[in-house]
N, C-alpha and C positions, 0 to 999 in steps of 0.2 A: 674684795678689790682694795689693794692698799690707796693709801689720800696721798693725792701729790700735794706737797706745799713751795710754795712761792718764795720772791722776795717782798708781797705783800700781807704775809701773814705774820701772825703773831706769836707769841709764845705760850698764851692760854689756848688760841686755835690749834698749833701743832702736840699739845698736850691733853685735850679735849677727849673727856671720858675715860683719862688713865689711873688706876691707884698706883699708887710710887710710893704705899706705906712701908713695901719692903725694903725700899733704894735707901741711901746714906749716902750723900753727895756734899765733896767739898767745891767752897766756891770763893776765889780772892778777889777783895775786891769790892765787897758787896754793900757798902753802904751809899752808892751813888750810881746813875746811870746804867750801863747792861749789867751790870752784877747784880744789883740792885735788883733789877724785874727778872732779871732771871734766878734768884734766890726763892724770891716771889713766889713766883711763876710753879716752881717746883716744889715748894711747902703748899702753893696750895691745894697742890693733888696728893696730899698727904705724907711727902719727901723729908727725909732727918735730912738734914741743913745745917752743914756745920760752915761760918762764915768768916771769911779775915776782914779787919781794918786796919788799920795803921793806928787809928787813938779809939780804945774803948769807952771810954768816959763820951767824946765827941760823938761817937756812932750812936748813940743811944736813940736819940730824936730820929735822926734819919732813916734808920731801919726799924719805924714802928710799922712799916705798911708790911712788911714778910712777917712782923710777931704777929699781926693781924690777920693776914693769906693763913699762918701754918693752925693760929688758933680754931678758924672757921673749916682750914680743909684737914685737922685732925693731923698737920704735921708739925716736925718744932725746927727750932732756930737755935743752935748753938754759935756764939761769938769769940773766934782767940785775935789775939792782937798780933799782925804783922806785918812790917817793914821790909817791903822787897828790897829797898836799897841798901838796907844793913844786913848785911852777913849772919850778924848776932842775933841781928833780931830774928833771923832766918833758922838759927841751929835751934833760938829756944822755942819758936813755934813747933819747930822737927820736932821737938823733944814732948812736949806737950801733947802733940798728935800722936806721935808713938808710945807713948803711956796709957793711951786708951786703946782699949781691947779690940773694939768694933772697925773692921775694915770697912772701907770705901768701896760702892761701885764704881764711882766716877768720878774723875778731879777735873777741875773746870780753873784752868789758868787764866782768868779773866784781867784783874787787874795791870793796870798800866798809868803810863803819864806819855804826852804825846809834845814833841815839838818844842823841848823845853830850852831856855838859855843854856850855856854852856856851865857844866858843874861834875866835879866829881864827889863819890861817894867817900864815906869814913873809909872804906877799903881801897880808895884810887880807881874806881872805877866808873867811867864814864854812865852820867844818871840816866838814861834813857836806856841803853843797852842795861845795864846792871836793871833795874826794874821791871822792863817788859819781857828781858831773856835769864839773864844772870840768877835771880833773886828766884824765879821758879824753876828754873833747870836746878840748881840748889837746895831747893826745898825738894823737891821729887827725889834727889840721889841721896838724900834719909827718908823720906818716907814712903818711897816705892814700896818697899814690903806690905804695908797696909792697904795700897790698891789691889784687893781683891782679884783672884782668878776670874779672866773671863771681861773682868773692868772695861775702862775707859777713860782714857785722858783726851781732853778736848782744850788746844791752846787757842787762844785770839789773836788771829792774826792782824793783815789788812790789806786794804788794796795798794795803800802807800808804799807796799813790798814791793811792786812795779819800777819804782822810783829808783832802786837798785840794788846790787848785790851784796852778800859779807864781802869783808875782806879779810882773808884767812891770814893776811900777814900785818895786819893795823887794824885788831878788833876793837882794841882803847881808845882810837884816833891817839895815838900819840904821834905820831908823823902827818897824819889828814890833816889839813885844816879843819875847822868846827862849822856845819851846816845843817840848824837845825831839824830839816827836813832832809837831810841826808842821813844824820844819823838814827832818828825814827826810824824811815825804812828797811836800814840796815838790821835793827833789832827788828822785827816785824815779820824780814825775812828768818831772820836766824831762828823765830820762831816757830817759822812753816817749815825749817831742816830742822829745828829736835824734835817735832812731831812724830817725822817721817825716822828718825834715829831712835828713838823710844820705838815706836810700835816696832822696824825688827829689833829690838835686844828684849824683847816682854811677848814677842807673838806666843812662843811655845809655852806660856802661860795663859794662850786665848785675850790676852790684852793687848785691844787695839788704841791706838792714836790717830788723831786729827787733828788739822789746823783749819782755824776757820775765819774767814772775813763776815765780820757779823753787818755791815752797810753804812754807811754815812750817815752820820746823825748828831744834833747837839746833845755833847754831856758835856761832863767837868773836864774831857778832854780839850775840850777849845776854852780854855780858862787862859792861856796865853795869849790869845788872838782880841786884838780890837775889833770894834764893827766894822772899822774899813778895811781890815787886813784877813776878815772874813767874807766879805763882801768879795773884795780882790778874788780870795781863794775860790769863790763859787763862780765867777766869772771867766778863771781862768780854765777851771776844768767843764764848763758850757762852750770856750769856743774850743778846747783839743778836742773835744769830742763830737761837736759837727764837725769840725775841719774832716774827720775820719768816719764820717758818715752814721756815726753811733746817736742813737736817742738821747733826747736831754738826762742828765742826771738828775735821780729823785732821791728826796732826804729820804731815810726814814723816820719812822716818831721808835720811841725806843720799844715798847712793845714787840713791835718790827724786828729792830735791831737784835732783840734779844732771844728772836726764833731761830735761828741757825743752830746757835747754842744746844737749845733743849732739845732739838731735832738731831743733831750728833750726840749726845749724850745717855737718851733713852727710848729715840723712836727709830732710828735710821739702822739699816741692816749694819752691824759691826764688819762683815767680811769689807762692804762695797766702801765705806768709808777708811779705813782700815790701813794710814799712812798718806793718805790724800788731803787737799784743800778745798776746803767748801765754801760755799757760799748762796742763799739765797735757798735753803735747805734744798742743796742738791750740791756734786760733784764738782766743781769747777773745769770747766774747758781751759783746755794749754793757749794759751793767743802770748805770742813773742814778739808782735807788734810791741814798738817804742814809745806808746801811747800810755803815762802813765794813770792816764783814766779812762784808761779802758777797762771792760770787765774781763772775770777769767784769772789764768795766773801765768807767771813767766815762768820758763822752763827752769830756772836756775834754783827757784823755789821748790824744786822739786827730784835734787843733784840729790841720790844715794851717798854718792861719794862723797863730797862737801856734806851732805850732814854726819858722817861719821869724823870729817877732820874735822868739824868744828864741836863735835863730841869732846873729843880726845884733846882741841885744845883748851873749851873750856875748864876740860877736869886737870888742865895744865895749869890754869889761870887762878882753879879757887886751891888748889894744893899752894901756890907762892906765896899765899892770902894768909889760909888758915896755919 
């Protein structure tokens, strides 16, 4: 009988009794928060772990609990340094990674920044999008060759994707006004379209893609937010969601958070997940209710066709770049 898991499980629950001595999974992101236990989580079932940060030197302290996890469960921890918001710093991670021989099962697009003031990157491009979509749509169109036949890419989405759509004609906001919770969701979504745009251009290589809302939880994501403007935020999505009859909103602790992940990545059937958004290690339901905290995902997150134009213009975007 296969184990159903929840959105109250955990990431050592949904991995519980597996050796992954065979697997090599990349993970961005990994010296804080879900990357973090989910790094963990899979060294220490015995997982090669190869992991990004942005400062090498920095990261050292923070990621002693995965050298810890990979030492005890007989898996390791490899560390390269990258900067989704720099381009460069994106070609010379590529470049790094495709110099080593060993493909990947699974690439796990985790890192992000969430909700930030208004800024753009050394390449003009807006920091939130460039980060959560840009920078690993990027890194994937060099180092696809190394996810392995049969693989798995796993992007992080979120529920903030509710909040609204791309916009396939002002992806920079250069004509939008600037709103920081607009332009999160917008990359958020754009991230649930190259999921579903990767797995068909990689199927006929048995490589599936997903996106996934991994649940509400404090990381280093809420570093911008005050207590009162956290506060605000918990409040405000407690009453859209009586107002709409839905159960209160439960945090998770990140353990939690970072079950979906490992559950798309090495336990969940590849066909059933296989261009879809998950959540809650299960499938997500379609709900098109205007309720941005409601669970589930919007149809639009789920547009064939929008995610191939926004294939086509991102690779319009980083050609004017490079």
């Amino acid at each position: 009988m296969v184990q159903k898991f929840g959105k109250k499980s955990t990431a050592d629950e949904v991995l519980s009794g597996l050796d992954l001595s065979s697997k090599r999974l990349l993970v961005t992101g990994v010296s804080s928060g879900i990357g973090l236990e989910t790094a963990r989580a899979l060294a220490a079932r015995g997982a090669n772990v190869v992991g990004t940060v942005r400062n090498l030197a920095q990261a050292q302290q923070a990621i002693a609990p995965i050298r810890d996890a990979a030492l005890r469960g007989h898996g390791s921890l490899e560390l390269i340094e990258l900067d989704l918001a720099s381009l460069q710093s994106v070609r010379t991670a590529a470049d790094e990674l495709l110099a080593q021989a060993q493909p990947f099962d699974v690439i796990i697009a985790n890192a992000g920044v969430m909700v930030t003031p208004f800024a753009r990157t050394e390449d003009g491009i807006e920091i939130q999008f460039a980060t959560n979509y840009v920078g690993h749509f990027a890194l994937l169109q060099r180092i696809h060759p190394r996810l392995a036949d049969n693989g798995r890419l796993v992007a992080l989405s979120s529920q903030a994707h509710r909040i609204a759509d791309i916009d396939l004609d002002d992806l920079n906001f250069e004509r939008t006004a600037y709103d920081p919770w607009l332009a999160y969701a917008r990359s958020k979504t754009a991230t649930a379209l190259w999921a579903i745009e990767f797995d068909r251009r990689y199927r006929d290589r048995g490589i599936r893609a997903a996106s996934v809302m991994p649940g509400n939880s404090f990381t280093g994501l809420t570093a911008h937010f005050s207590e009162a403007e956290l506060q605000g935020l918990f409040e405000a999505v407690g009453k859209a969601r009586e107002e709409t009859n839905l159960p209160p909103a439960e945090l998770k602790e990140i353990p939690q958070a970072a079950a979906t992940s490992v559950w798309a990545a090495v336990v969940a059937d590849r066909e059933a997940i296989g261009g879809r958004y998950l959540e809650d290690c299960s499938v997500a339901v379609v709900d098109d209710t205007p309720n941005p905290f409601a669970d589930g995902v919007r149809r639009y997150a789920l547009d064939a066709e929008n995610a191939c134009k926004l294939w086509e213009k991102t690779e319009a975007l980083l050609n004017t770049i490079s």
